[in-house]
N, C-alpha and C positions, 0 to 999 in steps of 0.2 A: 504493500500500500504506500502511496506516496505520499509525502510530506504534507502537500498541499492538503488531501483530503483528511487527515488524521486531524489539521490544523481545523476547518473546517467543523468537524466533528465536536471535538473539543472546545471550540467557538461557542458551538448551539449549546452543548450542553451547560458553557455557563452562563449565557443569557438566560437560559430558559431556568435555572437555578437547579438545575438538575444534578448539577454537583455543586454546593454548598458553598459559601463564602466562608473563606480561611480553610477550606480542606486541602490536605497535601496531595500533589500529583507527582510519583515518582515513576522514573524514568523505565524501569525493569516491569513495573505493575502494567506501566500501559505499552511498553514494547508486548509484552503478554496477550494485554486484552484487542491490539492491532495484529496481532500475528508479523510482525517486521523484528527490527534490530533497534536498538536504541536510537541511532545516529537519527533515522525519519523523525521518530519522536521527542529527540531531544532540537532538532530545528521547528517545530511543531511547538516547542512550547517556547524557543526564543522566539517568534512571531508572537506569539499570546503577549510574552511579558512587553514586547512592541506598541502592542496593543493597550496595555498597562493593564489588563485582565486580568495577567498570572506575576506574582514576585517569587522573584531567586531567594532561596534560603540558603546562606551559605551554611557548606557540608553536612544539608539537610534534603536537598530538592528544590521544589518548586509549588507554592500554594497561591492559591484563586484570591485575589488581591478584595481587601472591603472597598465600599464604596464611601467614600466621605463624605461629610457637607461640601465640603471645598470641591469636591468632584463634581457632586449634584450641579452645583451651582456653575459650576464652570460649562458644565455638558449641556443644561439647560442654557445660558447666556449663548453660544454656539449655535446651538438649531438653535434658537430664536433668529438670529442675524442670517442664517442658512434660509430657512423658513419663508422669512419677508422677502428676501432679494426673488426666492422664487415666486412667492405670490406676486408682485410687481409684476413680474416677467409672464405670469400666468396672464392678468388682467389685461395686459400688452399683447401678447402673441399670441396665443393657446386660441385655438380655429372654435368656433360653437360645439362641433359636435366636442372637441377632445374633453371639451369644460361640461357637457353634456353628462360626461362617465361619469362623474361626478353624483350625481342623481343616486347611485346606488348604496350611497352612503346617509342615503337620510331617511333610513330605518335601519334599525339594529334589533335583532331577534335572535337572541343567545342568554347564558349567563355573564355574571358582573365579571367574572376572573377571568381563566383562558381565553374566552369566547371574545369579552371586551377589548381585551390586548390586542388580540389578532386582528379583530374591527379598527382599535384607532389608531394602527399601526401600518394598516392597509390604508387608512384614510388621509395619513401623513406623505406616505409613499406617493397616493395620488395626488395629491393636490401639488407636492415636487415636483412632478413629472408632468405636469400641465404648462410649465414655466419656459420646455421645447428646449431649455440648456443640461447637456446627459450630464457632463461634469460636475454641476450644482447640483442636481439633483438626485445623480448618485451618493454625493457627498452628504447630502438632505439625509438619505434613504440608510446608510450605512449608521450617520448617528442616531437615528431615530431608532432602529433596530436592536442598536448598543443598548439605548436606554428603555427597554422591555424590560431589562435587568434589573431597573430600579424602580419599576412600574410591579414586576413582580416580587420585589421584595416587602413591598409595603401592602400590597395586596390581602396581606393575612392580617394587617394591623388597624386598617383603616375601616372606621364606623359610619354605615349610616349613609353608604357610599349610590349614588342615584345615576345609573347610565345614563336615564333618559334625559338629566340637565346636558351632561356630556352630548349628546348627542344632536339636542338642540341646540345646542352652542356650535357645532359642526353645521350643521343647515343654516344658519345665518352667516359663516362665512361661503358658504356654498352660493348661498344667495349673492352675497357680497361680488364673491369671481366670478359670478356669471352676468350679474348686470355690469361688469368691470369696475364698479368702483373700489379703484386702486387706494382710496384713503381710506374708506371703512373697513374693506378686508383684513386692512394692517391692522388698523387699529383693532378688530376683530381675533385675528389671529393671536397679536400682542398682548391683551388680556387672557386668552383661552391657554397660553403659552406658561405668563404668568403665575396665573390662581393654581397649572398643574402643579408646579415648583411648590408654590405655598403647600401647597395638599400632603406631596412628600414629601417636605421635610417636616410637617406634622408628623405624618407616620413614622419617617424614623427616629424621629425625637420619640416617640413614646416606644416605639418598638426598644429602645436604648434605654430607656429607662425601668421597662419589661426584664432585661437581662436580667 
């Protein structure tokens, strides 16, 4: 198996928190569980720590890095400025129909957890890729994906928690990019961006004080 897909693997699993925050990842365990040789897996996990997902433990391995306030905030600040530049670009360029697809994301019919994630995580993807620039938008799309991981960390801590504000909150910028108004969208997006931030670091403030 090649380095790439091990990397890959290993990715999902710790977005998706599948393997724990601070768990150790050692090099023989997962040569093991890829069927390869260390070398695949030991560039597999210098990618990760690239990534700042995994930290080197000296002459210990390698463990799945926590997520800090300082992180949160910094990851959010980031797609925030990724986010707008794309809506801008959506309200500009993006043809009727592409703004159109759009439409699919103004009902949500699932559970609050998995279900949500994958909904507002697909709804971030698209509204990036309306913007008609792959570069930004990949760029949009990769940190958006990153931070599932913080989306499902707080997911078990957070009370009281209502899709359908969520949701409605997405249809009015939907509305926003499709009539093109390039000021309210932002300003749209900018609040919806915002109050996420507030929400998690609520959860992991308590989640942290739960230890």
């Amino acid at each position: 198996m090649h380095s790439n897909k091990i990397y890959r693997e290993l990715r999902n699993d710790i977005l998706t928190c599948q393997v724990a925050v601070g768990a150790e990842l050692r090099e023989q365990e997962l040569a093991v569980r890829f069927g390869v040789s260390k070398s695949p897996v030991r560039e597999a996990l210098q990618h990760l720590v690239l990534d700042e997902l995994v930290t080197v433990m000296p002459r210990q391995g390698y463990r799945v890095s926590p997520v800090s306030m300082t992180d949160a905030h910094d990851m959010f600040s980031f797609r925030q400025v990724l986010e707008l530049a794309c809506i801008v670009e959506a309200t500009k360029n993006a043809s009727d129909d592409q703004l159109a697809t759009l439409n699919a994301f103004r009902v949500f019919e699932g559970t609050p957890d998995n279900d949500f994630i994958a909904y507002n995580r697909e709804f971030h993807c698209a509204l990036a890729r309306c913007s008609g620039n792959n570069r930004m938008s990949r760029a949009a799309c990769s940190l958006i994906e990153e931070m599932d991981r913080l989306v499902r960390l707080s997911v078990g801590v957070i009370r009281g928690r209502d899709p359908q504000k969520l949701v409605e909150e997405h249809i009015a910028i939907i509305d926003a990019v499709q009539s093109r108004n390039r000021g309210l969208a932002s300003s749209l997006l900018k609040s919806h961006t915002t109050a996420a931030e507030k929400r998690l670091r609520s959860a992991l403030e308590w989640a942290a004080v739960q230890r």
